[in-house]
Phi, psi and omega in degrees: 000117175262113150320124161234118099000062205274004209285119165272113162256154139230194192314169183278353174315311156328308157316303203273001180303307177330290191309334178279327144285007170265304191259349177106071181205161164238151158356277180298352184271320176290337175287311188295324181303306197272015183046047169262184164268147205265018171293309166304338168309292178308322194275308150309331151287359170243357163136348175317150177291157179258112151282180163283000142318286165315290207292346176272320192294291175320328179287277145009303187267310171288353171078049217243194142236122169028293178306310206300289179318320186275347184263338164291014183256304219273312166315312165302312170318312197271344225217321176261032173257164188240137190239000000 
């Protein structure tokens, strides 16, 4: 039996641009805030996977939880993977 993954997503770069734009924030202000350097920032807003590094950090400032990040990354996932 074949599955088709039809859920349209996109990267959580996406997600989180919306917040950051909710909230006011640029880049370099959300790298100093989640204490990362912003090269991680750039690269998740540019399609990079969200760990659970991340997925803490983010929950933490925006007031979200953990799941939420990994489950829109795990989501993404599931709609590009090719079998």
């Amino acid at each position: 039996m074949k599955h088709d993954f039809k859920v349209a997503t996109e990267p959580v770069g996406a997600h989180l641009a919306d917040f950051m734009n909710e909230f006011g924030i640029k880049a370099p202000t959300l790298a100093k805030k989640i204490g990362v350097q912003r090269h991680r920032v750039t690269r998740l807003l540019d399609g990079a996977r969200c760990d659970a590094d991340m997925a803490l950090r983010l929950a933490r400032l925006f007031g979200t939880t953990p799941e939420y990040w990994l489950n829109l990354q795990k989501l993404h996932d599931l709609s590009t993977a090719h079998v």
